[in-house]
C-alpha positions in Angstrom: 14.9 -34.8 36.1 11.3 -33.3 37.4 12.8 -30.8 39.0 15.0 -29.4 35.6 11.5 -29.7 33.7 9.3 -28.2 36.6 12.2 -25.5 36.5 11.8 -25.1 33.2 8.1 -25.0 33.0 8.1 -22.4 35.1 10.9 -19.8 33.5 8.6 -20.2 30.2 5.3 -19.1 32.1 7.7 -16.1 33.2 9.1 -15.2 30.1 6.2 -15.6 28.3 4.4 -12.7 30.7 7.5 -10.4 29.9 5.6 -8.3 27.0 7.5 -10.1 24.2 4.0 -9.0 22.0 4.7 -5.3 21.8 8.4 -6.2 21.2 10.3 -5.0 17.9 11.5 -8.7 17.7 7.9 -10.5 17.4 7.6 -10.8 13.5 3.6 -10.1 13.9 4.6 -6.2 14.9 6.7 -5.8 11.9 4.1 -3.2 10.3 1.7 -1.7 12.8 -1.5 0.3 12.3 -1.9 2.7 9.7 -1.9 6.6 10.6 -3.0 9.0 8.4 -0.5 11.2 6.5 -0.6 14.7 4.8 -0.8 14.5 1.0 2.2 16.7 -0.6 1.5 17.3 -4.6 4.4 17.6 -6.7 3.4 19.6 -10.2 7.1 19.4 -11.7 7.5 15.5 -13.0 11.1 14.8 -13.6 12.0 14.3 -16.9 14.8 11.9 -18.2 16.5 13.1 -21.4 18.2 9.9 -22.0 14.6 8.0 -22.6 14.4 8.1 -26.0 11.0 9.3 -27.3 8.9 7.2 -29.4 8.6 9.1 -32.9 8.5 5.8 -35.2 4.9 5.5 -37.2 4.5 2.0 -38.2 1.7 0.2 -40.4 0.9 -1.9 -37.5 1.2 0.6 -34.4 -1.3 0.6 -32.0 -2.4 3.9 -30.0 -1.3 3.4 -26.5 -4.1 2.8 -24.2 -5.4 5.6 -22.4 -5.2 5.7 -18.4 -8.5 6.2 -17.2 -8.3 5.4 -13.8 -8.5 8.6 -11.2 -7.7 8.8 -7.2 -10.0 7.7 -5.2 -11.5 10.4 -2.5 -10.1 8.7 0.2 -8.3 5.9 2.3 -10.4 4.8 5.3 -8.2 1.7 6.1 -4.9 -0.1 5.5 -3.5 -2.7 6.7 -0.2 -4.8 6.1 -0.2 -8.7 6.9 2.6 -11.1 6.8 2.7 -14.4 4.5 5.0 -17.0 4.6 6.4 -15.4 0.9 6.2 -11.6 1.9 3.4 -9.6 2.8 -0.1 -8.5 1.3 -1.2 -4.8 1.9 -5.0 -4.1 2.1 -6.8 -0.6 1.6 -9.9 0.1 2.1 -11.0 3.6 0.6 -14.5 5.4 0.0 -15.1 6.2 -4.0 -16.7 10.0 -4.6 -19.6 8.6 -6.3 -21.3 5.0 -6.9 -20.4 2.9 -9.6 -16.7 2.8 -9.4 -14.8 -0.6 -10.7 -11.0 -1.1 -11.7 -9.7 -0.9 -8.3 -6.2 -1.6 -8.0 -3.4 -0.5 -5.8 -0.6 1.0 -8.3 3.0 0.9 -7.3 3.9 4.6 -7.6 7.5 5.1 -9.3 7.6 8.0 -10.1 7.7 10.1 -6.8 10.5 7.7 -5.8 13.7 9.4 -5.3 17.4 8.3 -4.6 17.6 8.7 -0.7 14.3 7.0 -0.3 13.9 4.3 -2.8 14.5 1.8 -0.7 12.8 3.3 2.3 9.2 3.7 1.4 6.8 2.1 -1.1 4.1 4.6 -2.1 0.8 3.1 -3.9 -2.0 5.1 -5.4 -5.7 3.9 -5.0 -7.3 4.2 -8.2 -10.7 3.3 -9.7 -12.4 4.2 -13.2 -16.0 5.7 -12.9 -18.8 5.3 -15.4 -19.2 7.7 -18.3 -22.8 8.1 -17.0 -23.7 10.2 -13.9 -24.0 8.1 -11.2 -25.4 8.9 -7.8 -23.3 10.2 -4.8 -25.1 7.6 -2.4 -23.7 7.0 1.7 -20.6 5.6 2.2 -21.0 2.5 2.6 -22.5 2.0 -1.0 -19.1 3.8 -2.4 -16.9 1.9 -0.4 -14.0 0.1 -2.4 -11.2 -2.9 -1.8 -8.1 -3.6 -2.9 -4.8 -5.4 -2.2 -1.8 -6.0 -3.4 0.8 -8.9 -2.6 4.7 -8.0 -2.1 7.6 -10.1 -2.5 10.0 -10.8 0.1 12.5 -8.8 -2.5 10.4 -5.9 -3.2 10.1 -5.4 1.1 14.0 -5.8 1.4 14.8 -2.3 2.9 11.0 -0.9 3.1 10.5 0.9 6.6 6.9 1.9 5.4 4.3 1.5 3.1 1.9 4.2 2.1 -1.1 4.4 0.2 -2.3 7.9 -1.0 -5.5 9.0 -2.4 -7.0 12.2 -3.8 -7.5 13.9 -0.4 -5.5 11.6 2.1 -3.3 9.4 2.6 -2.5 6.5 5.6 1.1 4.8 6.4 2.5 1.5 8.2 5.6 2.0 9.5 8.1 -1.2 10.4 
């Protein structure tokens, strides 16, 4: 009996030295560092001609709300952390002037196309700036936060997550 445990004390001290943390296997190396990516713009926007467009005038219509939200200059930091339900993706991005609010992380499905649905999630970082002129200021005073939480569905066949601003763009692969 002592000697199957002292046995088996000793093969977990072994296998626990055989680099299982940098293995493919260890759930906490799922997603990885983020690398910076090239931004690629895409002027065409695909148009469905099966969407109907909305002609009807009603008494009680509404004008649609107007996006005002714009890119942010650019993604210092992402990362992607596990939870029990799915995963929560942080970005960290620097605004090109002070006074930026409305952050969010916006799912981008647009630029999503057949061979790659499933394969990548693209976000864009956005913010809306005051009317006023507001000051340029250092970095740190324009730097922004956002996250966004994902499903364990909406990661079902994801290899990477990116998250592009106006003049860059970072990645975590799987």
């Amino acid at each position: 009996m002592q000697r199957s445990i002292a046995v088996l004390l000793i093969g977990a001290v072994a296998l626990s030295g055989c680099g299982f943390r940098d293995s493919r296997v260890n759930p906490l190396n799922w997603f990885g560092g983020s690398d910076e990516v090239e931004v690629v713009e895409d002027s065409s926007a695909p148009v469905n001609p099966l969407i109907p467009q909305k002609d009807r005038v009603s008494v009680f219509a509404r004008p649609e709300a107007v996006d005002q939200t714009v890119l942010v200059q650019s993604v210092s930091d992402m990362r992607v952390e596990r939870t029990p339900t799915g995963a929560i993706v942080y970005a960290t991005g620097i605004a090109a002037r002070q006074g930026a609010y409305g952050v969010e992380l916006r799912l981008d499905e647009a630029d999503r196309d057949e061979r790659t649905k499933d394969a990548t999630l693209d976000f864009t970082f956005r913010a809306i700036y005051p009317g006023y002129r507001t000051p340029v200021g250092s970095d740190r005073t324009r730097t922004l936060r956002a996250a966004v939480s994902l499903s364990r569905q909406q990661l079902a066949g994801v290899r990477s997550i990116r998250v592009v601003a106006e003049q860059n763009a970072r990645e975590s692969r799987r």
